[in-house]
N, CA, C and O of each residue as an XYZ file, in Angstrom:
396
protein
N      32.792     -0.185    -50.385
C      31.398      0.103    -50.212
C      30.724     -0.984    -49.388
O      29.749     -0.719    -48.684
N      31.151     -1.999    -49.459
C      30.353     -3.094    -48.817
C      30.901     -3.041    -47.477
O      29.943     -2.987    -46.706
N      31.992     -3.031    -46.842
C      32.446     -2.402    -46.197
C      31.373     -1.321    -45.109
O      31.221     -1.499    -43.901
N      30.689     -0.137    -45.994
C      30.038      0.902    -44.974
C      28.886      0.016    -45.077
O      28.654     -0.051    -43.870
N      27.949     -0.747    -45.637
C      26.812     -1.636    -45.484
C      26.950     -2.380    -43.689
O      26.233     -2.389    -42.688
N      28.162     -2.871    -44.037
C      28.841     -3.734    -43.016
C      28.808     -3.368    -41.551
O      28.368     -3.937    -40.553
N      29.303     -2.447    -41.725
C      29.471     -1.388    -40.719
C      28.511     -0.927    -39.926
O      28.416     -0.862    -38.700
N      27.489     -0.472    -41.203
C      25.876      0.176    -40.544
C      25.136     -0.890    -40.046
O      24.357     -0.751    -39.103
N      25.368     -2.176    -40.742
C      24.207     -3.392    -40.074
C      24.950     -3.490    -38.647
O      24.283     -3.412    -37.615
N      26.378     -3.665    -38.615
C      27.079     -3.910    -36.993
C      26.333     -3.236    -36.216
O      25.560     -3.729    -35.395
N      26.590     -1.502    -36.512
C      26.464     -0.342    -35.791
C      24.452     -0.796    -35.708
O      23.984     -0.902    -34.574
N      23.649     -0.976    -36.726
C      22.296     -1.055    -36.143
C      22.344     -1.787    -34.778
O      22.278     -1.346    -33.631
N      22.512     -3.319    -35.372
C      22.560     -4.460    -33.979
C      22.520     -3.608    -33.053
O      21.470     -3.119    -32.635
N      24.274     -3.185    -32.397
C      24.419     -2.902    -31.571
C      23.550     -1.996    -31.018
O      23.046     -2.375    -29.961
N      23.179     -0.770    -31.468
C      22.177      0.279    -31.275
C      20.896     -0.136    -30.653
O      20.234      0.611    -29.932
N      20.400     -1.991    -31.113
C      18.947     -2.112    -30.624
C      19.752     -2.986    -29.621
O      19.004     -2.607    -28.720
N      20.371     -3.586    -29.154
C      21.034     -4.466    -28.044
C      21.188     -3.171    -27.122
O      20.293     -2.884    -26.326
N      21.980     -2.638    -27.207
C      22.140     -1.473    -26.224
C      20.786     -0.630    -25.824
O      20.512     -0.318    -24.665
N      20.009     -0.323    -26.943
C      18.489      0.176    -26.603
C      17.782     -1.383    -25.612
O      17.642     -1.106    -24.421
N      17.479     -2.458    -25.878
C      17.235     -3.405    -25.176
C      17.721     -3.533    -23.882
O      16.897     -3.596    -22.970
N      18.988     -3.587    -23.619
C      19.269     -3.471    -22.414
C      19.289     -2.304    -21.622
O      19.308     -2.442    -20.399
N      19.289     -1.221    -22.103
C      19.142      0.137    -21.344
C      16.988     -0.189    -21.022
O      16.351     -0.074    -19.975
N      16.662     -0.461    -21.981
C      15.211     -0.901    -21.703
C      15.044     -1.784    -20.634
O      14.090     -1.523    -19.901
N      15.687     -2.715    -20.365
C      15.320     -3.642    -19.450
C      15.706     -3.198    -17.967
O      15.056     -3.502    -16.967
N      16.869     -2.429    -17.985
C      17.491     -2.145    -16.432
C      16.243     -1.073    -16.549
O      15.646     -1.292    -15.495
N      15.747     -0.370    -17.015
C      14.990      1.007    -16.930
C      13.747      0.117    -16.098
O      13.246      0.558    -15.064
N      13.319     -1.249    -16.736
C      11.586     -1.974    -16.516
C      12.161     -2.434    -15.401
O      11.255     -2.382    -14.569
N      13.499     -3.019    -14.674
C      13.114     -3.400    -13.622
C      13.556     -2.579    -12.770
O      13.624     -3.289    -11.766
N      13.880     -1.642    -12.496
C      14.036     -0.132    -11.840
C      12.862      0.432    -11.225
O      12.661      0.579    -10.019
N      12.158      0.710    -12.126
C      10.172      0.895    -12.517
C       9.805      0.051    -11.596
O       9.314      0.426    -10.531
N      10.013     -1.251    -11.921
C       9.150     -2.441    -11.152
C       9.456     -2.247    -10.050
O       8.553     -1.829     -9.325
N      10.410     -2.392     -9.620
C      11.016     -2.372     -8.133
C      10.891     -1.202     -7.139
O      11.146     -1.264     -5.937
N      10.453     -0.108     -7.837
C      10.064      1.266     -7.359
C       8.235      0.703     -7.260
O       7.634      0.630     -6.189
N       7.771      0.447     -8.276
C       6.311      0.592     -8.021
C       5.841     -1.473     -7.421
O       4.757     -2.053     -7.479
N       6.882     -1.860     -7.039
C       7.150     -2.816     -5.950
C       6.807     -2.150     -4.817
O       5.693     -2.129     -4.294
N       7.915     -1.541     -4.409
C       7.930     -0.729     -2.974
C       6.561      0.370     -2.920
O       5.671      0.344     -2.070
N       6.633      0.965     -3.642
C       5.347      2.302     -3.681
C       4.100      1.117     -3.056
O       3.628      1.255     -1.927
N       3.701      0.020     -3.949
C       2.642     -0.724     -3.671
C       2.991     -1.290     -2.309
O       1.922     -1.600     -1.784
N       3.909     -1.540     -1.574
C       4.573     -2.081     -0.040
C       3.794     -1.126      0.742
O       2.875     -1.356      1.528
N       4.444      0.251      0.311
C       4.182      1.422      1.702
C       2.563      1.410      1.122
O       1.938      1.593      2.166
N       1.757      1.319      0.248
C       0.164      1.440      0.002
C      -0.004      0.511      1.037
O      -0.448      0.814      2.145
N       0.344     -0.625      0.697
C      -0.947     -1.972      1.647
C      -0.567     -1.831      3.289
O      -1.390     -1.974      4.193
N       1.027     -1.485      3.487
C       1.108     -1.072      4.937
C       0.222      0.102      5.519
O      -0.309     -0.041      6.620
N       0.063      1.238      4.798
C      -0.838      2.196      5.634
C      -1.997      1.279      5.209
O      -2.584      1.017      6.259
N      -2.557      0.721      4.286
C      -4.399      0.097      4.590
C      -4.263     -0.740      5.667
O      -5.223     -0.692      6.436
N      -3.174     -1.668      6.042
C      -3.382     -2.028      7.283
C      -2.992     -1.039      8.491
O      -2.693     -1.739      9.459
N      -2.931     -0.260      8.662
C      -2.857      0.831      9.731
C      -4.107      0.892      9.711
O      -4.666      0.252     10.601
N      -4.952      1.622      8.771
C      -5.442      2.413      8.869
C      -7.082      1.709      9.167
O      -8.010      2.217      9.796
N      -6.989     -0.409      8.052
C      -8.099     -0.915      8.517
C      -7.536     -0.997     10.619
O      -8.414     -0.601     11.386
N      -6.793     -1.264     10.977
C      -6.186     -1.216     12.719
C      -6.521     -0.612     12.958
O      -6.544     -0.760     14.180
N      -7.301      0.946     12.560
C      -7.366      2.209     13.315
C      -9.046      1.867     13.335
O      -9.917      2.184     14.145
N      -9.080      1.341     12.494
C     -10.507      1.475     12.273
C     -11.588      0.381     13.476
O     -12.648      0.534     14.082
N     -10.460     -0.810     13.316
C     -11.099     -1.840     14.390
C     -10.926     -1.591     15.655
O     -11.572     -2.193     16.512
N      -9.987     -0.625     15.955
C     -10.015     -0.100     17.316
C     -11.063      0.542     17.389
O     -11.885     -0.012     18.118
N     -11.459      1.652     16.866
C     -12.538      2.586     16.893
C     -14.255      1.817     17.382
O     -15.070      2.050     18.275
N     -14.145      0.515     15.857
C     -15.071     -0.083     15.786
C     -15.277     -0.612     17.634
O     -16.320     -0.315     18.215
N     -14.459     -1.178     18.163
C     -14.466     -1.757     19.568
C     -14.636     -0.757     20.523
O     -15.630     -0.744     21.248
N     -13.880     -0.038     20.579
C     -14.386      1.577     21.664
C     -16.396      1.458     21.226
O     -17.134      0.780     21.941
N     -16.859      2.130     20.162
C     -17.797      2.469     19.954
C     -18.716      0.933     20.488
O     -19.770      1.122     21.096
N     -18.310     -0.358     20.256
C     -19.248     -1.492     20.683
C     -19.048     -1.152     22.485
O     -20.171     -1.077     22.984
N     -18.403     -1.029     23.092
C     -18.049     -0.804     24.202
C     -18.682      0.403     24.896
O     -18.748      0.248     26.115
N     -19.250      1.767     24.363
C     -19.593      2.685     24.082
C     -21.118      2.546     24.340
O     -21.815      3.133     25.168
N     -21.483      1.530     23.325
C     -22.797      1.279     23.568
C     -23.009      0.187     24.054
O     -23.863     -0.350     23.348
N     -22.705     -0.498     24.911
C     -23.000     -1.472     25.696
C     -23.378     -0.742     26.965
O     -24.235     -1.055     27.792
N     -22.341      0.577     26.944
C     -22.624      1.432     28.284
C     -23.785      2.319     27.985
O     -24.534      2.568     28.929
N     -23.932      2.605     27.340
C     -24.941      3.683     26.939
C     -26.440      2.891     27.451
O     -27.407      3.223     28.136
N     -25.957      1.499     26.594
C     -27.404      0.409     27.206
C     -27.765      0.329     28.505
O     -28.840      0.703     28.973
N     -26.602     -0.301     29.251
C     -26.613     -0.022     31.051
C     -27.202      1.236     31.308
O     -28.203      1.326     32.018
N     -26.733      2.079     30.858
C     -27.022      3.667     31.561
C     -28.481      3.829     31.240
O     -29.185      4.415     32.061
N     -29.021      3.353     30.089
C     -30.027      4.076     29.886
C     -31.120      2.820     30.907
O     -32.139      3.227     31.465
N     -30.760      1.604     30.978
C     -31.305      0.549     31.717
C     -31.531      1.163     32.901
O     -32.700      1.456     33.154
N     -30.359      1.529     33.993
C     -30.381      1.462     35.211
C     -31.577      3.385     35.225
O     -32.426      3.525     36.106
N     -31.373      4.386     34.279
C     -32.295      5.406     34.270
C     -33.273      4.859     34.186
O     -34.052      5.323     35.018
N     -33.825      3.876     33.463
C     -35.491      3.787     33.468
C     -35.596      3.146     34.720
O     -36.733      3.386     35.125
N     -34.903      2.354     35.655
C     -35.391      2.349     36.898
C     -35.153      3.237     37.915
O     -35.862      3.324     38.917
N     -34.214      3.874     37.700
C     -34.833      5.111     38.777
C     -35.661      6.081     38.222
O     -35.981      6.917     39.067
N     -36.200      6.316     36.945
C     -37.449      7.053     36.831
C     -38.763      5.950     37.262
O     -39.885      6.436     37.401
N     -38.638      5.065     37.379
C     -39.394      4.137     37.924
C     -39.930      4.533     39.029
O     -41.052      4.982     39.263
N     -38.412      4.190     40.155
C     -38.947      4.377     41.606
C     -38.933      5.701     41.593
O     -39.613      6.115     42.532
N     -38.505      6.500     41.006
C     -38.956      7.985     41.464
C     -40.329      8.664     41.175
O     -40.937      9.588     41.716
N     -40.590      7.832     40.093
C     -42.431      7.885     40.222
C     -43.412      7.299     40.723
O     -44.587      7.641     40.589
N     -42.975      6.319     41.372
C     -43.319      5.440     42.423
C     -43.422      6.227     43.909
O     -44.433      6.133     44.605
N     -42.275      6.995     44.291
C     -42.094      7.496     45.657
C     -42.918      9.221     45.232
O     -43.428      9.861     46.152
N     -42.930      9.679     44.027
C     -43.995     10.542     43.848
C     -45.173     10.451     44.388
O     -45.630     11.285     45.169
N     -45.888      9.179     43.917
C     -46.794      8.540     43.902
C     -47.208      8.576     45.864
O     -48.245      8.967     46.400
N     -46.114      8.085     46.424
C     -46.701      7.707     47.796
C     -46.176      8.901     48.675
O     -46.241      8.748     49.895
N     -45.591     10.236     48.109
C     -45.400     11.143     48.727
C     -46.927     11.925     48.292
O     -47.465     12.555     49.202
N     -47.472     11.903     47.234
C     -48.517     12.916     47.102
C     -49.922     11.556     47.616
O     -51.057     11.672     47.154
N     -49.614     10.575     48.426
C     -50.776      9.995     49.318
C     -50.476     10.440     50.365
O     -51.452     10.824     51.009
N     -49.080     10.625     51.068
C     -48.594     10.863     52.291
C     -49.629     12.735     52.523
O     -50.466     13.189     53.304
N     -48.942     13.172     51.428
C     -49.735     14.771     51.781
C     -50.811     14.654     51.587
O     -51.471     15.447     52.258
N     -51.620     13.763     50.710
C     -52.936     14.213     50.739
C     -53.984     13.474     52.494
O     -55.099     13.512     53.014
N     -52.693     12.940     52.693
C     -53.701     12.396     54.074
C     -53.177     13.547     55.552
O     -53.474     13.501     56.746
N     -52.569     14.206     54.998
C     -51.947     15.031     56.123
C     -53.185     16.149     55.704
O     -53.921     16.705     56.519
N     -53.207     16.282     54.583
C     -54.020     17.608     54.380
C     -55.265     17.200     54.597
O     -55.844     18.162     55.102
N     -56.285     15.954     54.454
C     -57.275     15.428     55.211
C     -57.674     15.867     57.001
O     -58.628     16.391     57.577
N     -55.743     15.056     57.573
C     -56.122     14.839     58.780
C     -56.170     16.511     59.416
O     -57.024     16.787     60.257
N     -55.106     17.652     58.896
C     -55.369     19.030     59.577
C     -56.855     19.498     59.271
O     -57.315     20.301     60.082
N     -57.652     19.120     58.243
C     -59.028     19.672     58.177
C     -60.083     19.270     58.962
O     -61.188     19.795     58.828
């Protein structure tokens, strides 16, 4: 009888040693998977902040031109209201001088 006591305490041990180590290869399996999973995460955020600072630079670039463009339009609505200006003196002295 002491004997099957014997036996069952062996047979427990072993049962939580073997549960322990089947536990541990399982946690670093896990780890090493959600290692990598977290790798490929932070590689696309840096893609994707890269995609973004490109964009950001097109669009500063974008409007630097937009500034020029709209600069160099207000001077030719300038002189074009300017040469309005001395085309409707030009006719009004023509239409003077035929009367």
């Amino acid at each position: 009888m002491e004997w099957n006591i014997i036996i069952g305490m062996i047979c427990t041990v072993l049962g939580a040693a073997v549960g322990y180590i089947t536990f541990s290869r399982t946690k670093e399996k896990d780890d090493k998977n959600d290692g990598q999973q977290t790798g490929v995460i932070l590689t696309e955020i840096g893609y994707i902040k890269s995609s973004v600072d490109t964009v950001n630079q097109k669009l500063d670039r974008q409007d630097e031109q937009n500034m020029e463009f709209m600069s160099r339009l207000s001077s030719v609505e300038a002189s074009t209201k300017s040469a309005h200006h001395r085309i409707d003196r030009l006719e009004g002295l023509e239409n003077h001088e035929t009367h």
